[in-house]
PQR file with spaces between the fields and no chain letter, atoms N, CA, C, O and H, PARSE charges and radii, in Angstrom:
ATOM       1  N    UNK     1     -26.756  -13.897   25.506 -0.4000 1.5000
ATOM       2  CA   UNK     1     -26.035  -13.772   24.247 -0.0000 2.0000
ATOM       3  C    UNK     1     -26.480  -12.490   23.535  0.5500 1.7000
ATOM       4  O    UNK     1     -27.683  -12.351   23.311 -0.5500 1.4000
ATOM       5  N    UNK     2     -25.630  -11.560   23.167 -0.4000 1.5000
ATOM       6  CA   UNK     2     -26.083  -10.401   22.462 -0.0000 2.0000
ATOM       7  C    UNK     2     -25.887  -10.505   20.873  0.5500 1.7000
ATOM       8  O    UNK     2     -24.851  -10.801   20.277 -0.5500 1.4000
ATOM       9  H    UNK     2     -24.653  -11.673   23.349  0.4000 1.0000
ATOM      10  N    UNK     3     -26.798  -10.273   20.486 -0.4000 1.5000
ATOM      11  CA   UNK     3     -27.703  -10.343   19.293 -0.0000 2.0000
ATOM      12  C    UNK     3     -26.158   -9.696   17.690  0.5500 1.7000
ATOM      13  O    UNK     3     -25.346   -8.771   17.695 -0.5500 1.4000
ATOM      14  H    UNK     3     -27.639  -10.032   20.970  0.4000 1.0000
ATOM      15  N    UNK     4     -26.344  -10.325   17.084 -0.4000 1.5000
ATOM      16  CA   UNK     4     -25.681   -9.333   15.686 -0.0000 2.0000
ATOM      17  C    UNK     4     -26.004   -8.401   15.556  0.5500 1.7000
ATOM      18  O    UNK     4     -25.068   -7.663   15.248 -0.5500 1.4000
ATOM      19  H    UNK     4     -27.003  -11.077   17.080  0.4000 1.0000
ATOM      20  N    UNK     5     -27.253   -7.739   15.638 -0.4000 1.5000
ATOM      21  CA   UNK     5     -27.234   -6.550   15.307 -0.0000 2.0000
ATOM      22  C    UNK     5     -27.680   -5.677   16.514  0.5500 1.7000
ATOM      23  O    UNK     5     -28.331   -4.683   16.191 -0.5500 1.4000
ATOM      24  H    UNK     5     -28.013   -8.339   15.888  0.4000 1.0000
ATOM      25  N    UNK     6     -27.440   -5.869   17.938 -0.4000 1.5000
ATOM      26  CA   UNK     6     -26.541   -4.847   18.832 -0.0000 2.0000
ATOM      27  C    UNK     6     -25.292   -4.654   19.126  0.5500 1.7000
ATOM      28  O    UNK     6     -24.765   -3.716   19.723 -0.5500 1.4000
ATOM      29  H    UNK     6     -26.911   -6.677   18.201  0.4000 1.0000
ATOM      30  N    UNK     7     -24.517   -6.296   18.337 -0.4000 1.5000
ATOM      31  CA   UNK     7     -22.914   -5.696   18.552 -0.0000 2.0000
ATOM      32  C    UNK     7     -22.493   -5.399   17.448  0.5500 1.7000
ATOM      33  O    UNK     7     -21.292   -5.629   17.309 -0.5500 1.4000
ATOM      34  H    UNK     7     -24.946   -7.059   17.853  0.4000 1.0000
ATOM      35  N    UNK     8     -23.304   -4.724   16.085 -0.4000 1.5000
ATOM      36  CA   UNK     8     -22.827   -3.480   15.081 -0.0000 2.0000
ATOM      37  C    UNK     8     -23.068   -2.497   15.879  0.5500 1.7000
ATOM      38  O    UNK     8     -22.196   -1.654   16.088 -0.5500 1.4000
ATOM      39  H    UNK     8     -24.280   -4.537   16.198  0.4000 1.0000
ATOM      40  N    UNK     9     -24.309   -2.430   16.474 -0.4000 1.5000
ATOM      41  CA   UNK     9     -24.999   -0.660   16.568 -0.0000 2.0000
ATOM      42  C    UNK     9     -23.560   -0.661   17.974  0.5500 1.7000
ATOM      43  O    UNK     9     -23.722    0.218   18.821 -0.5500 1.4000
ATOM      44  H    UNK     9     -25.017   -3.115   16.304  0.4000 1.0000
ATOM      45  N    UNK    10     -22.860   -1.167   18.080 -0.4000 1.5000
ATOM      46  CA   UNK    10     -22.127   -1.439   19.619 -0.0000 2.0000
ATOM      47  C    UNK    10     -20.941   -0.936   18.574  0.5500 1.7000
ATOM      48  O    UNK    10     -20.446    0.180   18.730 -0.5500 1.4000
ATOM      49  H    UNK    10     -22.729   -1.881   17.393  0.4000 1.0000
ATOM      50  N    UNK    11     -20.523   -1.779   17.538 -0.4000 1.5000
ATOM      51  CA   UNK    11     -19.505   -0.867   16.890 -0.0000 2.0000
ATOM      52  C    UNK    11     -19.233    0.262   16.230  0.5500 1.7000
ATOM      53  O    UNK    11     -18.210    0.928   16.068 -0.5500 1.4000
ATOM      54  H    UNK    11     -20.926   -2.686   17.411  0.4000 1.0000
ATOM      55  N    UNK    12     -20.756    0.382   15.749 -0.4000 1.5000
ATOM      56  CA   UNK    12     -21.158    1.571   15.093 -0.0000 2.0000
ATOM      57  C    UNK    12     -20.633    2.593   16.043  0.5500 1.7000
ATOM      58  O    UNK    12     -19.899    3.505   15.663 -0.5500 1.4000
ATOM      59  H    UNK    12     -21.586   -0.160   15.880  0.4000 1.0000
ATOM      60  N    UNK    13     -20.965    2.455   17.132 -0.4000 1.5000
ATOM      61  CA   UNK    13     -21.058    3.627   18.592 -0.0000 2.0000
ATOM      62  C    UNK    13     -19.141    4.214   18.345  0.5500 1.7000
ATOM      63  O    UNK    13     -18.610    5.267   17.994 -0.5500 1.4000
ATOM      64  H    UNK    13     -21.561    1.714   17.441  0.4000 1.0000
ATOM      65  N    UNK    14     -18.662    2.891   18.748 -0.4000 1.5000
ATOM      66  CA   UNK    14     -17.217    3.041   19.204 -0.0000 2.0000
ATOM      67  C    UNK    14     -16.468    3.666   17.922  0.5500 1.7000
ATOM      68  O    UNK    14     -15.693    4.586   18.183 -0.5500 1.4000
ATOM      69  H    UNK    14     -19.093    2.035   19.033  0.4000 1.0000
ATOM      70  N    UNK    15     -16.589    3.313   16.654 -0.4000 1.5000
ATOM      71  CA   UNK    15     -16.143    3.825   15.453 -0.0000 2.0000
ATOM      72  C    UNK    15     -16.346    4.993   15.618  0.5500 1.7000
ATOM      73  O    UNK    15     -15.257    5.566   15.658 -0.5500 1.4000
ATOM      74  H    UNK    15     -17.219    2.566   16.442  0.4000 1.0000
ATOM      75  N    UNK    16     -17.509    5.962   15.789 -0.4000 1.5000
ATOM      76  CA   UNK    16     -17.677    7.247   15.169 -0.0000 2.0000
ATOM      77  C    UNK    16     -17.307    8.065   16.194  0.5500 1.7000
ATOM      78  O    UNK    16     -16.828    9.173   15.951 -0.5500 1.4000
ATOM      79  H    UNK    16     -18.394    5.496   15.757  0.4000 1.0000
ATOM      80  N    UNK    17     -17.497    7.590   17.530 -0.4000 1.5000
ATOM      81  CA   UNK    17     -16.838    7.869   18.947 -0.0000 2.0000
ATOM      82  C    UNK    17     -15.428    8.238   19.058  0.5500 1.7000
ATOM      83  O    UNK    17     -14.961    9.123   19.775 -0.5500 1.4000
ATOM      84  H    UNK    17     -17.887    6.690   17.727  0.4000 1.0000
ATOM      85  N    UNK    18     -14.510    7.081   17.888 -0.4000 1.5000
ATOM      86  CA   UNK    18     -13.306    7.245   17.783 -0.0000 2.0000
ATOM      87  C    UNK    18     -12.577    8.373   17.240  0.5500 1.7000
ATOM      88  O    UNK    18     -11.536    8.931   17.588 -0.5500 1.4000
ATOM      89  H    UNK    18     -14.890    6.362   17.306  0.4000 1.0000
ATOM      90  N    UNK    19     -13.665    8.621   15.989 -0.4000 1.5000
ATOM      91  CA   UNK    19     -13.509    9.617   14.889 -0.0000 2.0000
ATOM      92  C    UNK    19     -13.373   10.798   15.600  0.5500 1.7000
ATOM      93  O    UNK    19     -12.352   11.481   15.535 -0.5500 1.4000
ATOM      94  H    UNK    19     -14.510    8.168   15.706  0.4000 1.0000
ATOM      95  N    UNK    20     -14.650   11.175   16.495 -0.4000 1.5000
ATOM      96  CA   UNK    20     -14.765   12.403   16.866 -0.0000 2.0000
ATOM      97  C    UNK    20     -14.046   12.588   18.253  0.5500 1.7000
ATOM      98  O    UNK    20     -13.849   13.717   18.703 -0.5500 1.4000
ATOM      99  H    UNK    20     -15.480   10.620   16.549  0.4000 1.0000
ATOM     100  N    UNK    21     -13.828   11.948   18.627 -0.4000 1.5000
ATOM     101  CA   UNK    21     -12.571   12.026   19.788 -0.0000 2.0000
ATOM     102  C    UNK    21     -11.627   12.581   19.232  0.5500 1.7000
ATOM     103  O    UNK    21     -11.088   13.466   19.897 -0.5500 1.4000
ATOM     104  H    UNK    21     -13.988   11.031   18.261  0.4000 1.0000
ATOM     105  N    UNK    22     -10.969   12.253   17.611 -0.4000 1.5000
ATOM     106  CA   UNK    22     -10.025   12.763   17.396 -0.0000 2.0000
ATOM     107  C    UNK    22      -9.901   14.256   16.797  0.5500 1.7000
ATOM     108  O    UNK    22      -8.842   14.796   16.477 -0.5500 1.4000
ATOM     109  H    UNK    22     -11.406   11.534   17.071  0.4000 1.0000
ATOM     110  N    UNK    23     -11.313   14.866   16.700 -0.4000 1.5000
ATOM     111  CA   UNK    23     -11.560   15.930   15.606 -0.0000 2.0000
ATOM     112  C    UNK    23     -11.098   16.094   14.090  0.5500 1.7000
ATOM     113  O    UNK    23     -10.468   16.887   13.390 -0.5500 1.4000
ATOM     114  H    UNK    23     -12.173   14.427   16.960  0.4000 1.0000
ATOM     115  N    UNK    24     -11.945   14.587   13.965 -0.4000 1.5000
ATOM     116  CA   UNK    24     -11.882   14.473   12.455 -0.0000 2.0000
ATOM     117  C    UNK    24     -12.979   15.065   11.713  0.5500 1.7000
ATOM     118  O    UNK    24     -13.748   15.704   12.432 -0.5500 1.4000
ATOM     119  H    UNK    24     -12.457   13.943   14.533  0.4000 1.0000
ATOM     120  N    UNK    25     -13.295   15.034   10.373 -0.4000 1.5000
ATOM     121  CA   UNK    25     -14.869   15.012    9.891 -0.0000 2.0000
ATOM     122  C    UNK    25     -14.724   13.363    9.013  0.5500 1.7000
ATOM     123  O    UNK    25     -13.725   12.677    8.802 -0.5500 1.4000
ATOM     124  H    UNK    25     -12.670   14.515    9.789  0.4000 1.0000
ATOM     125  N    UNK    26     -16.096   13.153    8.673 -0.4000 1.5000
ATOM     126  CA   UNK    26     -16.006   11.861    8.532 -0.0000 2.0000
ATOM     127  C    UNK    26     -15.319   12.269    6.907  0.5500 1.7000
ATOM     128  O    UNK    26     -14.498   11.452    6.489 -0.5500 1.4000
ATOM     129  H    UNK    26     -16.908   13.711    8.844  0.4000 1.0000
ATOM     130  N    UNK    27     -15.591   13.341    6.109 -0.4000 1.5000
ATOM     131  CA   UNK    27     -15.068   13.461    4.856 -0.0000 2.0000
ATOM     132  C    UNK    27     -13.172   13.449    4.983  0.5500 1.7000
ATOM     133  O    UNK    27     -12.435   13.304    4.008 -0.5500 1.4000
ATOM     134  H    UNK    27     -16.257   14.005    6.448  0.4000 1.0000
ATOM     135  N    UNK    28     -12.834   13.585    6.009 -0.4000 1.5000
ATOM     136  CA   UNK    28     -10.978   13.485    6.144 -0.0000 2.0000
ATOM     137  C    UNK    28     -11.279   12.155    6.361  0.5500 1.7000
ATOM     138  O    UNK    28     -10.894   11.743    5.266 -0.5500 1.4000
ATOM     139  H    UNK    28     -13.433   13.703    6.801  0.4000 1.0000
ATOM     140  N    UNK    29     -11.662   11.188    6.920 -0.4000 1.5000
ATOM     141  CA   UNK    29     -11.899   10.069    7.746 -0.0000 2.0000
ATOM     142  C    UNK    29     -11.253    9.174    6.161  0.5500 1.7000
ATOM     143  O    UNK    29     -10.236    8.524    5.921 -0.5500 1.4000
ATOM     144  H    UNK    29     -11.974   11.523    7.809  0.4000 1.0000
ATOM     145  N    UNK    30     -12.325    9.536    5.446 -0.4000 1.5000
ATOM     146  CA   UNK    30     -13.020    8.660    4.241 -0.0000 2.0000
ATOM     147  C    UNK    30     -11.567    8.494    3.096  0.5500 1.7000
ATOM     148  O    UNK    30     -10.995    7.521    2.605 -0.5500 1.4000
ATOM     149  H    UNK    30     -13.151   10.064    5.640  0.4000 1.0000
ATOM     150  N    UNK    31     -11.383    9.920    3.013 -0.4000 1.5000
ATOM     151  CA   UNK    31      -9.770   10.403    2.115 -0.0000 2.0000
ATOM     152  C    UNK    31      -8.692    9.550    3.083  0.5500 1.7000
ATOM     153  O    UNK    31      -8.127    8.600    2.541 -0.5500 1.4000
ATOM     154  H    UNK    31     -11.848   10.710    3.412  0.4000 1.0000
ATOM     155  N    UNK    32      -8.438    9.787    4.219 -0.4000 1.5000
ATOM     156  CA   UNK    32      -7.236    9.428    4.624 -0.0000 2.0000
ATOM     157  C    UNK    32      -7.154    7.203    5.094  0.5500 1.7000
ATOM     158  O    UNK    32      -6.378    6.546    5.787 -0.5500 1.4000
ATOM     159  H    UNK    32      -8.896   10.560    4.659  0.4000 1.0000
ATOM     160  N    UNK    33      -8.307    6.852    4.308 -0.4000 1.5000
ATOM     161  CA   UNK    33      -8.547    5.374    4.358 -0.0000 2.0000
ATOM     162  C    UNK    33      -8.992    5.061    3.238  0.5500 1.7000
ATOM     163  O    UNK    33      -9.365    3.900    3.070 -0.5500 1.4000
ATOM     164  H    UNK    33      -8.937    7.386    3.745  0.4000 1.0000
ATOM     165  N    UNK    34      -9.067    5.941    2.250 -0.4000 1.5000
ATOM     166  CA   UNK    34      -9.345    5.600    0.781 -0.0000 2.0000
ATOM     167  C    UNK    34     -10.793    4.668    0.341  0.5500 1.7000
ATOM     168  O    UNK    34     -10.907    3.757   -0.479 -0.5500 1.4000
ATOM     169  H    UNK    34      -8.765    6.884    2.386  0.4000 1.0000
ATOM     170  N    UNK    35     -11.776    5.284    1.211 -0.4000 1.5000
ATOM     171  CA   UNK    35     -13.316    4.750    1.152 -0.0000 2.0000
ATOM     172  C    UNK    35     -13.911    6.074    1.148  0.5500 1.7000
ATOM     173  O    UNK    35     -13.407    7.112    1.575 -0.5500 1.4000
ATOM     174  H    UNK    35     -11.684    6.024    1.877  0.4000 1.0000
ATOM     175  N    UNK    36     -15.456    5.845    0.419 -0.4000 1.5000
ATOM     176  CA   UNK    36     -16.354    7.005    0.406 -0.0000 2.0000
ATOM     177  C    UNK    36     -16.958    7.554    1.562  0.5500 1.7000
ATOM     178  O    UNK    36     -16.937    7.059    2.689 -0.5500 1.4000
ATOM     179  H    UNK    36     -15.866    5.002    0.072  0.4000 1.0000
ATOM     180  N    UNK    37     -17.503    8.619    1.208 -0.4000 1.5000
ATOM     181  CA   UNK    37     -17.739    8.820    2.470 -0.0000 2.0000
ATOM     182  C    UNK    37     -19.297    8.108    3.075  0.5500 1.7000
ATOM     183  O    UNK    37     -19.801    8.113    4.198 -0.5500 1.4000
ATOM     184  H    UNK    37     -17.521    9.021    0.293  0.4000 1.0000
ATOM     185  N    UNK    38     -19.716    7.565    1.850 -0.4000 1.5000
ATOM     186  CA   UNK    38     -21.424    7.097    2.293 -0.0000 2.0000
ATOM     187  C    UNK    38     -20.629    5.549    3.194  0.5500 1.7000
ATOM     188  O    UNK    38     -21.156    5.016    4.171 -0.5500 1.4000
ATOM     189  H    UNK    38     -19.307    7.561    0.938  0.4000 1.0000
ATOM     190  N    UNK    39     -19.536    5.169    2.670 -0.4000 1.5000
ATOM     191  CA   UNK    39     -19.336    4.111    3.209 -0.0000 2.0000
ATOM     192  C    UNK    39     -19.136    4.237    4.795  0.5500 1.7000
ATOM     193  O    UNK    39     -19.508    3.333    5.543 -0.5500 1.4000
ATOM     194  H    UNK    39     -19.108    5.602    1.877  0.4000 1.0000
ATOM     195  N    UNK    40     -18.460    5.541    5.319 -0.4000 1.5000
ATOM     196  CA   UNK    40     -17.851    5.501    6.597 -0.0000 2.0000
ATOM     197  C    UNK    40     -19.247    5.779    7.105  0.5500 1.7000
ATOM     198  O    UNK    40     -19.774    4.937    7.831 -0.5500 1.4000
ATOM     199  H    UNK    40     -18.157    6.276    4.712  0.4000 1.0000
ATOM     200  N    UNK    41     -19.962    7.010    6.752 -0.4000 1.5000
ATOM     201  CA   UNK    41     -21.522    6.758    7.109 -0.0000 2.0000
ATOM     202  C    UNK    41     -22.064    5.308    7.710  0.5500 1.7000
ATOM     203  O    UNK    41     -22.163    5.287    8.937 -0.5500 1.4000
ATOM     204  H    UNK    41     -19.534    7.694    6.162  0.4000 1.0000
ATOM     205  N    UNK    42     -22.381    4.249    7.095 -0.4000 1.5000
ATOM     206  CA   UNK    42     -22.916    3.181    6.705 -0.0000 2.0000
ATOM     207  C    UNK    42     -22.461    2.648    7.996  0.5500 1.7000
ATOM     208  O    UNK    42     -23.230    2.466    8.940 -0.5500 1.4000
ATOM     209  H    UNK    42     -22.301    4.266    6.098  0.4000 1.0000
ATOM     210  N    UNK    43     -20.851    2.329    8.038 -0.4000 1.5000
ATOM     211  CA   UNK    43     -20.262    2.032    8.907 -0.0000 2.0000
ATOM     212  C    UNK    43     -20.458    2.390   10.816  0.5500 1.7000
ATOM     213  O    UNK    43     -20.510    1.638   11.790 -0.5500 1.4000
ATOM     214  H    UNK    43     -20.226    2.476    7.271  0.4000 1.0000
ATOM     215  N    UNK    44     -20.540    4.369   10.611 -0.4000 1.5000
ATOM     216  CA   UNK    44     -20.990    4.553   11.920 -0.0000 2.0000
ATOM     217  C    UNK    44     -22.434    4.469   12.425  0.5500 1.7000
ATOM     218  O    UNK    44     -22.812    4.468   13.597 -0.5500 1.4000
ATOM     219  H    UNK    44     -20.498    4.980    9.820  0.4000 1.0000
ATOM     220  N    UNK    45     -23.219    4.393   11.221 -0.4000 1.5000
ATOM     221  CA   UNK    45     -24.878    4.269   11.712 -0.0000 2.0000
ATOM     222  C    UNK    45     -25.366    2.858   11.734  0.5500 1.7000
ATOM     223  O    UNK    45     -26.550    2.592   11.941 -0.5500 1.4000
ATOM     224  H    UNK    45     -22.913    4.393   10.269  0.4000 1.0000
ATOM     225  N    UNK    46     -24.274    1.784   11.480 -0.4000 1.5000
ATOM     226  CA   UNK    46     -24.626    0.348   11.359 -0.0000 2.0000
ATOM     227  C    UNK    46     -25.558    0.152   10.300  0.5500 1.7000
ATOM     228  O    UNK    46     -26.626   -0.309   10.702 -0.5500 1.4000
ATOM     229  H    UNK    46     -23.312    2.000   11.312  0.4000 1.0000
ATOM     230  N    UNK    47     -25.492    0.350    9.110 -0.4000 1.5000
ATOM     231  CA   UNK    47     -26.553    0.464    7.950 -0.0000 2.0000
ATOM     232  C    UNK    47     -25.583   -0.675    7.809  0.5500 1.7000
ATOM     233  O    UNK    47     -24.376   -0.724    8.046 -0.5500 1.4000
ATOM     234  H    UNK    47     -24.624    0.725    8.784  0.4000 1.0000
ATOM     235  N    UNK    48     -26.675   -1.848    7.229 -0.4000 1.5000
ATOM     236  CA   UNK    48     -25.802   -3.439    6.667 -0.0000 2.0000
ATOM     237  C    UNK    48     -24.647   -3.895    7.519  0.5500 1.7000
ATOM     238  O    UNK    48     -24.486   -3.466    8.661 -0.5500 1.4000
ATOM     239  H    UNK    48     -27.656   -1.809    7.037  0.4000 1.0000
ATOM     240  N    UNK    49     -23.844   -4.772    6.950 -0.4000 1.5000
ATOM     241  CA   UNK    49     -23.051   -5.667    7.760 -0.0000 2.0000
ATOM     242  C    UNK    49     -21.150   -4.791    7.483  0.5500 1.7000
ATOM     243  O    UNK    49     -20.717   -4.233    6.475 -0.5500 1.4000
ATOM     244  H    UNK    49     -23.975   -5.121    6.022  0.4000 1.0000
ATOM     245  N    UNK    50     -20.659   -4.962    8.458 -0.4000 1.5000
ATOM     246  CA   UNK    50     -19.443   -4.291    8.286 -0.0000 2.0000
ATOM     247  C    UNK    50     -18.207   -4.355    7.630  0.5500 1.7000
ATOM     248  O    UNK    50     -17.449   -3.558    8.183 -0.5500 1.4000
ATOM     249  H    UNK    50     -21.011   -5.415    9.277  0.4000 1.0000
ATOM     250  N    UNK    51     -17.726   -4.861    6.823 -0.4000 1.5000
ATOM     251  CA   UNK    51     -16.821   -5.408    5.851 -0.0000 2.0000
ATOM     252  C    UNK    51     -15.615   -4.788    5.662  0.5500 1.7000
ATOM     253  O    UNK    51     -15.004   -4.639    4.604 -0.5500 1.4000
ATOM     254  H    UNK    51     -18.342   -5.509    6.374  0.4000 1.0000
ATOM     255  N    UNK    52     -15.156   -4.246    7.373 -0.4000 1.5000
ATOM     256  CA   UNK    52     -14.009   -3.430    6.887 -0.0000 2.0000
ATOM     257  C    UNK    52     -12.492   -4.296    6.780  0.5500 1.7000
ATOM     258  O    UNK    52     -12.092   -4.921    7.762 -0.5500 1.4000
ATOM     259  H    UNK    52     -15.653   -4.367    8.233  0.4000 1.0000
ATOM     260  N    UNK    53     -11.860   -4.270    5.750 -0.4000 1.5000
ATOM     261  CA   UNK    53     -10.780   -5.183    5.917 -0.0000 2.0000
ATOM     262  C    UNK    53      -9.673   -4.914    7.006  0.5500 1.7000
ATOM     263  O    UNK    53      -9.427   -3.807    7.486 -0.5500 1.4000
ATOM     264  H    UNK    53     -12.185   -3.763    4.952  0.4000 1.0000
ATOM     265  N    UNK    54      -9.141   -5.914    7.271 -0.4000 1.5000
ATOM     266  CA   UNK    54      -8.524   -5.990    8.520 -0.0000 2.0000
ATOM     267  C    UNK    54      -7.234   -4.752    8.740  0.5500 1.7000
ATOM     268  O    UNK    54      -6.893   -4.070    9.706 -0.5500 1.4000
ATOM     269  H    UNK    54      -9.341   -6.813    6.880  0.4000 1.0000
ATOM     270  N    UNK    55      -6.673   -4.887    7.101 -0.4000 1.5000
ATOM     271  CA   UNK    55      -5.556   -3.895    6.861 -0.0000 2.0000
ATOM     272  C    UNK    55      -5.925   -2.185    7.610  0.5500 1.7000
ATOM     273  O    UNK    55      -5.143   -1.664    8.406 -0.5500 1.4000
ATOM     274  H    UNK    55      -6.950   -5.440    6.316  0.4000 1.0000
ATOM     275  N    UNK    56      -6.826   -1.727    7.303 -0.4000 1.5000
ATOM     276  CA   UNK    56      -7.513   -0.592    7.813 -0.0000 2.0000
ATOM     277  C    UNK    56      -8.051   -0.223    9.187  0.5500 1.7000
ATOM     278  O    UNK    56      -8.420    0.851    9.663 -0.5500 1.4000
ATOM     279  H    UNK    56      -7.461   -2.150    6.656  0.4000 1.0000
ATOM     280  N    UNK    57      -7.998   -1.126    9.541 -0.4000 1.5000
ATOM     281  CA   UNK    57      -9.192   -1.001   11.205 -0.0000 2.0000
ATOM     282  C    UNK    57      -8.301    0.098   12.323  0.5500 1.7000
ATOM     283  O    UNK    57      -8.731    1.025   13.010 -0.5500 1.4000
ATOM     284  H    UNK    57      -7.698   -1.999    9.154  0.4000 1.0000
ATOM     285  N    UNK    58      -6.486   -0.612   12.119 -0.4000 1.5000
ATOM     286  CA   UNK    58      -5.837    0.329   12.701 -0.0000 2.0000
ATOM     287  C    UNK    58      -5.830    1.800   12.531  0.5500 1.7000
ATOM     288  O    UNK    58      -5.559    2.612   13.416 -0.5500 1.4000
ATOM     289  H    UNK    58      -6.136   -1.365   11.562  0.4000 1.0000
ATOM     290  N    UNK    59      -6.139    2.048   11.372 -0.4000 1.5000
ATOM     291  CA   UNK    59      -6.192    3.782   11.127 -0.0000 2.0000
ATOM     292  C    UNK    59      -7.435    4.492   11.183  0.5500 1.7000
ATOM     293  O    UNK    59      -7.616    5.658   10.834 -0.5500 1.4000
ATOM     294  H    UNK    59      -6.360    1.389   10.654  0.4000 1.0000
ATOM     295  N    UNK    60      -8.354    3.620   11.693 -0.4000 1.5000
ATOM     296  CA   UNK    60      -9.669    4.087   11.787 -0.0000 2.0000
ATOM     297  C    UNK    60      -9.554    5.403   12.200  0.5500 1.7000
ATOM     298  O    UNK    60      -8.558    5.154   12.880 -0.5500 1.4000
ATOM     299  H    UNK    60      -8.207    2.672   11.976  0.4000 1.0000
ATOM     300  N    UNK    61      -9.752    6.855   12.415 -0.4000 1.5000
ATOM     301  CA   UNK    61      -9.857    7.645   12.919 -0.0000 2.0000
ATOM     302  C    UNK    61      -8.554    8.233   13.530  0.5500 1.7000
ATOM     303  O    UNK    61      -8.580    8.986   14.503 -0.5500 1.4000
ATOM     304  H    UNK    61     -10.561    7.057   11.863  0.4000 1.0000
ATOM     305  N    UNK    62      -7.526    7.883   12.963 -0.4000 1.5000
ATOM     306  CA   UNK    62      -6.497    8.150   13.872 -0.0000 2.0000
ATOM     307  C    UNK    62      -5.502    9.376   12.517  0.5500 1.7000
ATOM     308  O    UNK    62      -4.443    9.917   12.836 -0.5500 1.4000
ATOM     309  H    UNK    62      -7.506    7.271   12.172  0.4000 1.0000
């Protein structure tokens, strides 16, 4: 069974992976999903628990 907090650092990975696949910076990332940018931070380094609402997940990085 893998642990909660290797399948953040597991999403953490794939999120910021996504981002930069697309040649974003995380500051366009943050504007074009209407969150800060410490938040998208937070998000790709797995800092705390992930709370992204469901509405958003599709535009992650895209």
């Amino acid at each position: 069974m893998v642990s909660p907090f290797v399948r953040r650092q597991r999403l953490a990975t794939v999120l910021r992976e996504l981002r930069e696949e697309r040649g974003m910076m995380a500051d366009e990332l943050a504007k074009r999903i209407h969150y800060s940018r410490t938040k998208i931070s937070r998000l790709e380094y797995a800092y705390g628990r992930p709370d992204v609402p469901s509405g958003r997940r599709p535009n992650y990085g895209q």
